[in-house]
C-alpha positions in Angstrom: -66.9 1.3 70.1 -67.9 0.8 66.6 -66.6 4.1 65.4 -63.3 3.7 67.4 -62.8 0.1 65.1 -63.6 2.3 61.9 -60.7 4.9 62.7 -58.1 2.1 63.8 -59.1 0.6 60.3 -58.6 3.5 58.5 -55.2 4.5 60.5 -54.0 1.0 59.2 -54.9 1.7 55.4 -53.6 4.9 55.6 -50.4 3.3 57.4 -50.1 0.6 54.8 -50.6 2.7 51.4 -47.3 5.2 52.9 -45.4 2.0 53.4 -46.0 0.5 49.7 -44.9 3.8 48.6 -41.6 3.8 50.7 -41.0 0.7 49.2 -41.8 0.6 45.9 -40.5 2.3 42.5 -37.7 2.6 40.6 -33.9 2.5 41.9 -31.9 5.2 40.1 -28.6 3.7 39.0 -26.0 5.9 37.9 -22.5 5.6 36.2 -19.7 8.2 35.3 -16.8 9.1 32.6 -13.8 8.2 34.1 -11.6 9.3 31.4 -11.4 12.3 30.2 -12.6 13.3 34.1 -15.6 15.6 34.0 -18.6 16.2 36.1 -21.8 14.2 36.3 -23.6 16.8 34.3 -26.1 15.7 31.1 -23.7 17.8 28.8 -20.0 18.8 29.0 -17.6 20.7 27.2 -13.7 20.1 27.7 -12.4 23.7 28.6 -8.8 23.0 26.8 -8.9 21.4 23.3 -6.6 17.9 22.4 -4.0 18.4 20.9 -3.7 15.2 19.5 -5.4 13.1 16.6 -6.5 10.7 19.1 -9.2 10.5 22.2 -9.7 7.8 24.9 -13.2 8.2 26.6 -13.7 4.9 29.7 -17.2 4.9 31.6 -18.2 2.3 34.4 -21.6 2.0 35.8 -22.5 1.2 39.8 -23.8 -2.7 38.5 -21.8 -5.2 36.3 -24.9 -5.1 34.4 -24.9 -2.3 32.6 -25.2 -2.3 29.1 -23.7 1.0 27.3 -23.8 2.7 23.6 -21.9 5.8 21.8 -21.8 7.7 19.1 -19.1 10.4 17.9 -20.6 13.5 16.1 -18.8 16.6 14.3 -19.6 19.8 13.6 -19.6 21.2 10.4 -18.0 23.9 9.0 -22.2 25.4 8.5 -22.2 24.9 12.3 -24.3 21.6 11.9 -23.9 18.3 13.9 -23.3 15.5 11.5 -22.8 11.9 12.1 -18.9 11.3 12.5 -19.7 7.0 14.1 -23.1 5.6 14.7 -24.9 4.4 17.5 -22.7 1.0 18.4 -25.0 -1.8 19.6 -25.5 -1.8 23.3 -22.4 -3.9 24.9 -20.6 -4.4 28.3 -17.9 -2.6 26.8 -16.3 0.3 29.1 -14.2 2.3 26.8 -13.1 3.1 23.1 -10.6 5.3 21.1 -10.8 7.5 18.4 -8.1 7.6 16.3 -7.2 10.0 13.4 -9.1 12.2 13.9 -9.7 15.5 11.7 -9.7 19.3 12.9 -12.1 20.5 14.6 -15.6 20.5 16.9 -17.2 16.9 18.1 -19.6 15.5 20.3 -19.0 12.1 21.9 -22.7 10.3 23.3 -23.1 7.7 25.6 -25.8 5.9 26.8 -26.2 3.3 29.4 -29.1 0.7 30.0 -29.8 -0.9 33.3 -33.4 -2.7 34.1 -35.5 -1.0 31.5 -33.5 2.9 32.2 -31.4 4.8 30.4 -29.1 7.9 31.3 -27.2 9.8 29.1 -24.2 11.8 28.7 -22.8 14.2 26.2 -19.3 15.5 26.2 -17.9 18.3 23.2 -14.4 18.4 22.6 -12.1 20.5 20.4 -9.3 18.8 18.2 -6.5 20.8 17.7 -3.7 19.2 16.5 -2.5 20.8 13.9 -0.7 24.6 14.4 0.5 25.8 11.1 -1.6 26.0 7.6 -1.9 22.4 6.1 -3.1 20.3 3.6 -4.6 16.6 4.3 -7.5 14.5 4.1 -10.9 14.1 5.5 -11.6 11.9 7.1 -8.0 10.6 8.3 -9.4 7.6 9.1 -12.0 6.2 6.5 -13.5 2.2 6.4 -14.4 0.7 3.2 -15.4 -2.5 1.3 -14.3 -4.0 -1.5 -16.0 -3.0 -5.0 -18.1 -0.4 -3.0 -16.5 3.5 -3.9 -16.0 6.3 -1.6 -14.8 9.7 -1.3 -11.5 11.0 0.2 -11.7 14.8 0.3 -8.2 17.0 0.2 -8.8 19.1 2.5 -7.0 22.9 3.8 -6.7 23.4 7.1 -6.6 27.3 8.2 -5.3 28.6 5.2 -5.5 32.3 3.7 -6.8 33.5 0.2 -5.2 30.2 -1.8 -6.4 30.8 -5.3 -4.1 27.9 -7.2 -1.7 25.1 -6.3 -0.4 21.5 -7.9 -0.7 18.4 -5.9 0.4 14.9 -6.4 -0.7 12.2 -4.3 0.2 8.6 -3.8 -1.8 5.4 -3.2 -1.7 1.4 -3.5 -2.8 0.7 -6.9 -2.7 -3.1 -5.3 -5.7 -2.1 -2.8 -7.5 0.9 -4.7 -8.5 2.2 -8.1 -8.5 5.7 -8.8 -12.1 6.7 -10.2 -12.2 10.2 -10.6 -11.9 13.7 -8.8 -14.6 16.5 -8.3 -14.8 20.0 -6.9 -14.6 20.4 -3.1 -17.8 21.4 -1.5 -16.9 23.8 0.5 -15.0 25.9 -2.2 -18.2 25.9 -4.0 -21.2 25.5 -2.4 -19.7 27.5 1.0 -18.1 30.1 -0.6 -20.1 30.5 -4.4 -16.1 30.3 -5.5 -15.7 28.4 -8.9 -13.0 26.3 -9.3 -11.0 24.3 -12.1 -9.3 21.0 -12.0 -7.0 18.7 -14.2 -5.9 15.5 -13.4 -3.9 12.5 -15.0 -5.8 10.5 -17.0 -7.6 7.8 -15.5 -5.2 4.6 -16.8 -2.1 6.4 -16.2 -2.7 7.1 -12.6 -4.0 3.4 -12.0 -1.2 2.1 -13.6 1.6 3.4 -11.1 -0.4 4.9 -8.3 0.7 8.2 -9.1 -2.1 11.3 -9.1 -1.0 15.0 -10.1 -3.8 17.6 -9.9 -4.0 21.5 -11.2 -6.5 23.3 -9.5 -7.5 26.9 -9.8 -10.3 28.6 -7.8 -12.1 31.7 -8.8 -14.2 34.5 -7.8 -17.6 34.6 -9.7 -20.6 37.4 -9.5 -22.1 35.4 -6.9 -18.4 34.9 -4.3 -18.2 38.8 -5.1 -16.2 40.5 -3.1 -14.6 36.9 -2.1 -11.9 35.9 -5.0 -10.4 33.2 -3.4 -10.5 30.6 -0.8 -9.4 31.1 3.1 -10.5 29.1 6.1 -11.0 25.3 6.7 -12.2 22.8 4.1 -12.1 20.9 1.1 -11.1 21.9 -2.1 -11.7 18.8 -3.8 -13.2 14.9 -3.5 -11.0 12.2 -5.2 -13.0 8.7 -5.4 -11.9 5.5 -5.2 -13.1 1.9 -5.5 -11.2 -0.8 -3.1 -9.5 -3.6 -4.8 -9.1 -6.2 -1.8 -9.5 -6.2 1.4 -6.4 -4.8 4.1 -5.1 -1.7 5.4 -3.4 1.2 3.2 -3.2 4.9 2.9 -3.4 7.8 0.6 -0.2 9.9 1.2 0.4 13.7 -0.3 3.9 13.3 -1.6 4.1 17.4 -2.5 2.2 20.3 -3.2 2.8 23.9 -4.5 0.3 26.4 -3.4 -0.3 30.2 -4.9 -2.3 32.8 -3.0 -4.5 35.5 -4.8 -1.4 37.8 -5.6 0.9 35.0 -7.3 2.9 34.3 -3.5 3.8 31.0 -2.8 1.7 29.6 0.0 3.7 26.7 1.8 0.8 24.1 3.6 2.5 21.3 5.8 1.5 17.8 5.1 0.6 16.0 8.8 -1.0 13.2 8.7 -1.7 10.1 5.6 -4.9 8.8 4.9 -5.5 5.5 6.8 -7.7 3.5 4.3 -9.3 0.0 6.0 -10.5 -2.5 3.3 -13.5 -4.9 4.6 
């Protein structure tokens, strides 16, 4: 008898400890892109690229609870992934656009929070918006505060062997003072090209908003048997220190462009530089 009370005993143990674990651990939650549709997969990439300046990503989550954060990224012209927004604190908040966007590779990351868990999702997306060679800005869309400069780059957009040009540009000298322009980095640094520039003088072009700039790029030992520039980037960084606070742009009123055998090399303006003051 005493052995048939031991094994009912230890039946019921065993019977209990598999019922706690039927019963207790973590619920997976879930939630899914809704816009642009893709699967439920960790990491996608959009098979056809947007060809738009613009990007609507909206997410829900299977409790009201949820709690969600992003991030936009870019890829570089090196092929690195550089911060294009940062993390945005974690909110309720089920969608967001990106506007003005530049040319090119990104990475949009989104990460939701329920009861302690987190699940993530990354989606890559090409911008294409632009089909013939241009000249604009990078970024399209830049925030600023007051007294604090930053840098506009001019930037080329799939051109081929440009080795001189003029430019004037346009800007609020109500909202922003012109402080200066340097060489592009990926003129120089990229390609080992050297490059020239001549600008206004500083007072004149404060004093009616009005920039014209002479560059020349060149082909040095190191650029050999490159002599000129082709491809996708800047070619120089104007700087500029916000006056007051408000929205205003940067606008590229006309350019003449030279390739390497003296041709004119016609680049279409798209898009203004959206400038917002804080």
């Amino acid at each position: 008898m005493r052995k048939k009370i031991l094994m009912l005993v230890s039946l019921a143990m065993i019977f209990a400890a598999g019922g706690c674990q039927n019963t207790v651990g973590p619920v997976t939650e879930f939630f899914e892109i809704i816009e642009p549709k893709v699967d439920s997969q960790p990491f996608t990439a959009l098979e056809q690229p947007v060809n738009d300046t613009k990007i609507i990503f909206r997410w829900r989550g299977s409790d009201l609870n949820f709690k969600y954060s992003h991030r936009l990224m870019r890829f570089d012209n090196s092929g690195r992934l550089v911060d294009y927004t940062l993390f945005t604190e974690f909110s309720s908040k089920t969608d967001v656009i990106f506007e003005n966007l530049n040319e090119g590779t990104y990475r949009f990351i989104i990460i939701a929070s329920f009861s302690g868990q987190e699940e993530k999702r990354e989606i890559q997306f090409e911008i294409d918006a632009v089909s013939n060679a241009s000249l604009t800005f990078y970024k399209l869309f830049t925030e600023a505060e007051v007294n604090k400069p930053f840098n506009l780059k001019l930037w080329c957009e799939g051109v081929n062997n440009i080795a001189a040009g003029d430019v004037r540009l346009f800007f609020n000298k109500d909202y922003l003072e012109f402080l200066g322009v340097s060489k592009g980095d990926e003129v120089t640094k990229t390609y080992n090209l050297e490059e020239m520039i001549i600008s206004d003088p500083v007072d004149s072009v404060n004093s009616n908003g009005i920039l014209n700039i002479t560059f020349g790029i060149f082909g040095t030992l190191q650029s050999s048997p490159v002599k000129d520039f082709s491809g996708s980037g800047d070619i120089m960084i104007l700087t500029f220190r916000p006056k007051i606070a408000g929205k205003t742009e940067v606008e590229i009123l006309n350019n003449a462009v030279i390739n390497g055998i003296g041709e004119d090399f016609p680049l279409a303006i798209p898009y203004r530089g959206q400038i917002e003051i804080k």
